[in-house]
N, C-alpha and C positions, 0 to 999 in steps of 0.2 A: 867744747864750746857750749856756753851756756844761751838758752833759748832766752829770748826777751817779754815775753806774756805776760799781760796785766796780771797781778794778784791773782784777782778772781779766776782768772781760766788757769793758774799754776797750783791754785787752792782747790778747783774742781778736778784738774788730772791729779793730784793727791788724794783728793777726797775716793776717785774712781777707783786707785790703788788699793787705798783701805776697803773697797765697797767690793774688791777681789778677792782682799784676801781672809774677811767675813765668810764668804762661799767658801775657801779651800777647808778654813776651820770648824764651820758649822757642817762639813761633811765628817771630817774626825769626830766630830761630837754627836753625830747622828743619833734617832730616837731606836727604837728596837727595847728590847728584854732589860727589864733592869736587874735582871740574874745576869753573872756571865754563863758563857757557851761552853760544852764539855770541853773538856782539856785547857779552859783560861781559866785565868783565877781572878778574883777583883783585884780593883787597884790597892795597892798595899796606902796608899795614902789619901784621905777623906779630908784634907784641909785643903786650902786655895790653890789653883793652877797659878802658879806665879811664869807671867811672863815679861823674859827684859828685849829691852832695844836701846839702842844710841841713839841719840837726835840732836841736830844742831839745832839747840837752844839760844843760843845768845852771841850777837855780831861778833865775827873772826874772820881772818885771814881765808878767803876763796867760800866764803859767805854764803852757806843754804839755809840760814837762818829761818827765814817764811816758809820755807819746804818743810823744816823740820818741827815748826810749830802748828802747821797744819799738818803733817802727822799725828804729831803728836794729841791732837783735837780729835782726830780721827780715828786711834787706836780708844783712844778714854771713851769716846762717843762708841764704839763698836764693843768695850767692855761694860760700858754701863748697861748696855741694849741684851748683850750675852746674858749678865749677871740677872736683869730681871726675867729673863726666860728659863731663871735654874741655871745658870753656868754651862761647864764646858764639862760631859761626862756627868756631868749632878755636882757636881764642885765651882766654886768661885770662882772669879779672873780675877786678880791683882797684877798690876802693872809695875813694873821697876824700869823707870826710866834714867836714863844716865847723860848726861850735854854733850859731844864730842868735840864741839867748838867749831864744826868742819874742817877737822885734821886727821888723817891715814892716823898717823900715831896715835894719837889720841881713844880713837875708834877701837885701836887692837884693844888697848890699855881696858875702854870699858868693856867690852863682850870677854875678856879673860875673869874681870871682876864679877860682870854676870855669873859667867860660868863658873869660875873655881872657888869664888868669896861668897857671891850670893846665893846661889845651887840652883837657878830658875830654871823650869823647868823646857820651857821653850823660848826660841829667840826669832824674835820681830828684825827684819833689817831698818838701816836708815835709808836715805836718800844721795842719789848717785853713786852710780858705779865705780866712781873714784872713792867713796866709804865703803861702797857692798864688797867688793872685792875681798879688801882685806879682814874686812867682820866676818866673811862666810869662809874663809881659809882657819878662821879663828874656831869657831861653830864646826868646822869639818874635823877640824883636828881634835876635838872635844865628844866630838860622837853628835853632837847634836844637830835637830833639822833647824833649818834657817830659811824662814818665807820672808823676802823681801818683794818689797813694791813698787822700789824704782831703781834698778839697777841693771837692769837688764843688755847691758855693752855685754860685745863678748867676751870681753874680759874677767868677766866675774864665773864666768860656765869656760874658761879658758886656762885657770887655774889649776895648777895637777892637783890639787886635794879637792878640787870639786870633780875633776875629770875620776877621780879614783872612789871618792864616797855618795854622787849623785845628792846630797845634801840640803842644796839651795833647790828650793822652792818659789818661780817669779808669779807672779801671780797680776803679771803687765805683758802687752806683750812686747818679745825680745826686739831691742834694736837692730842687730841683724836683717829681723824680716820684715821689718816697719820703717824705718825711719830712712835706712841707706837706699832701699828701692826708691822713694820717694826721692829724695835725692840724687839720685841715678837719674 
C-alpha cells in the first residue's frame, strides 16, 4: 500500500534517506593517516569510486517515479557535496544511474549490469521494498554491500541471501519496528 503524502513531505522522507545514508558513507571514508596501517596495503585503485543504483526514472506501471527522481537529486546532491570535500577515501564519486521503470525485473536486469558490465564499485539501492528486495538478492550474490534507503519491509532482510550474507545495509528505519507498531 502506497502512502498518499504531498510531494513535498514524500520528497523530504527521501531527501532524509539520502541524508542517512551520507552518515553510513562518510564514516567508511573517515579522516585519519593517509598512509595505510601495518599490515594494509593502499587501495590498488586511485581513479573514481564509481557508484551504481536503479531508479525509477520515468512513468511506468506501479509508478515510483517522484521517489526515484528525488533520489536520484539526492544521491547527485550528496556526491557533489562528497567530491568537493576530496571524495570518498581521497578519490572521486561518480554515479552510474540506471531507470528501472518501477519493475522487479527490470531492477534485477540493471544491478547485474552495474555489477558484471559496469564493475561499480558500490551499490546505492532504489525505492521500495518491492525494488530493494530483489536488487539486494542481486548485490548479495555478487559479493557486494548494498545501502538502501527505502526498503526497509521485512522482506528485503527476509531474503535467504541476505539472511546468509548480512549485505543490505538500511540506513531508514525498518518497517517492522516503525510503521506496523503504529498501526497496531
Amino acid at each position: 500500500m502506497r502512502c498518499n503524502l504531498p510531494w513535498s513531505s514524500r520528497n523530504a522522507i527521501a531527501m532524509g534517506a539520502v541524508a542517512l545514508s551520507v552518515g553510513v558513507l562518510a564514516a567508511c571514508s573517515g579522516g585519519g593517516s593517509s598512509s595505510p596501517s601495518a599490515g594494509a596495503s593502499a587501495p590498488a585503485d586511485t581513479g573514481p569510486i564509481t557508484i551504481g543504483a536503479s531508479l525509477s526514472l520515468t512513468p511506468a506501471s506501479g509508478n515510483f517515479t517522484l521517489d526515484g527522481k528525488a533520489f536520484k537529486k539526492g544521491y547527485e546532491l550528496w556526491a557533489k557535496d562528497v567530491n568537493a570535500h576530496g571524495g570518498l577515501l581521497g578519490r572521486q564519486v561518480v554515479l552510474k544511474i540506471l531507470d528501472n521503470q518501477s519493475s522487479p525485473n527490470q531492477v534485477v536486469t540493471d544491478y547485474q549490469t552495474l555489477i558484471s558490465t559496469d564493475h561499480v564499485d558500490l551499490t546505492f539501492g532504489p525505492f521500495s521494498s518491492l525494488l530493494t528486495t530483489p536488487a539486494s538478492m542481486v548485490a548479495a550474490h555478487n559479493g557486494y554491500a548494498f545501502i538502501e534507503g527505502a526498503g526497509g519491509a521485512p522482506a528485503v532482510f527476509d531474503a535467504a541471501s541476505n539472511q546468509a550474507d548480512h549485505n543490505t545495509f538500511d540506513v531508514s528505519l525498518p518497517v517492522e519496528d516503525t510503521i506496523m507498531p503504529f498501526v497496531d
